[in-house]
Wavefront OBJ file of the C-alpha trace (Angstrom):
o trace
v 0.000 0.000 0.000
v 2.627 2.527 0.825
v 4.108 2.438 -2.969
v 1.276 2.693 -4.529
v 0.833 5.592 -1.998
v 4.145 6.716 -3.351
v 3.251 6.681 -6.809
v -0.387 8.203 -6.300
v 2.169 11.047 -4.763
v 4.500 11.348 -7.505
v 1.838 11.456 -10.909
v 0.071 14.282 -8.458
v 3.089 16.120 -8.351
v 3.689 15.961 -11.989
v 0.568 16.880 -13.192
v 0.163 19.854 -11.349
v 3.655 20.832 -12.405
v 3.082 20.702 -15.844
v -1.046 21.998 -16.386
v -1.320 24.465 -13.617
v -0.322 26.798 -15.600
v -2.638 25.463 -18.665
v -5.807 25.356 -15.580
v -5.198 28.426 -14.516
v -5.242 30.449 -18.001
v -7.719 28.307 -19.446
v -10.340 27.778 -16.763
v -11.059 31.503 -16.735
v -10.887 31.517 -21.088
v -13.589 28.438 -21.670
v -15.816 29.977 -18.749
v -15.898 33.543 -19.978
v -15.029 33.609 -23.162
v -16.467 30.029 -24.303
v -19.398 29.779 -22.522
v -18.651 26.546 -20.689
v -20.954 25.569 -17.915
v -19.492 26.295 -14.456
v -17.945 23.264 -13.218
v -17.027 22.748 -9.490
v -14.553 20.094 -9.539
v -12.888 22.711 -12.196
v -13.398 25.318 -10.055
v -11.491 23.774 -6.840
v -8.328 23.098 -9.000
v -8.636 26.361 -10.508
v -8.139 27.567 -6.943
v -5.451 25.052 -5.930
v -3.162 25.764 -9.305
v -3.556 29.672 -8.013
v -2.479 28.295 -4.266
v 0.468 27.133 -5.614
v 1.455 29.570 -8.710
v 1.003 31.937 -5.444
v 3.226 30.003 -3.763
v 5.613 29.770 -6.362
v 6.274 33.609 -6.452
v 6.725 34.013 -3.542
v 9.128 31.631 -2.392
v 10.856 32.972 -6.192
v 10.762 36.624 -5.904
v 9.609 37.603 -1.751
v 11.690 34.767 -0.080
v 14.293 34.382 -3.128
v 14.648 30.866 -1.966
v 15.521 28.371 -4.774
v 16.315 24.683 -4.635
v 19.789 25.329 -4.668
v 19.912 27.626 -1.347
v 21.970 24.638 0.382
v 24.861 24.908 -2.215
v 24.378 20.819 -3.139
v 23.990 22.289 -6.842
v 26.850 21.938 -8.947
v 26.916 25.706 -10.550
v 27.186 26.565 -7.362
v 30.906 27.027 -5.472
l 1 2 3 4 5 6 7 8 9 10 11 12 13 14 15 16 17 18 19 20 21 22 23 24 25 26 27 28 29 30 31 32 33 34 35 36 37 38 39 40 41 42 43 44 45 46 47 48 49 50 51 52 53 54 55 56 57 58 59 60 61 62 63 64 65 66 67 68 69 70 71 72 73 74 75 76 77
């Protein structure tokens, strides 16, 4: 159970890496400017890709934290 679990974990984590950005622009464009039928299930990971592109400028441009911050990149020296 744990793996599965695990891999549950990991297809979340790519998915929402690659179409919150696609959600959160398009959401708004087939609602308004389509005519789509309001869709709450839609609507809740419209909010959560805006949680974390809100999230992701902030740690980026407030906090100017980066995954690299504990110098285990190699650029870094």
């Amino acid at each position: 159970m744990p793996q599965f679990l695990k891999e549950i974990y990991g297809v979340g984590i790519l998915f929402f890496y690659y179409v919150k950005y696609i959600i959160l622009i398009g959401w708004p464009v087939l609602l308004y400017g389509l005519d789509y039928k309001p869709n709450i299930i839609m609507d809740i990971l419209w909010v959560y890709c805006l949680a974390l592109m809100s999230k992701d400028i902030i740690f980026k441009f407030v906090l100017k934290k980066s995954h690299c911050d504990n110098g285990s990149c190699s650029s870094k020296k």
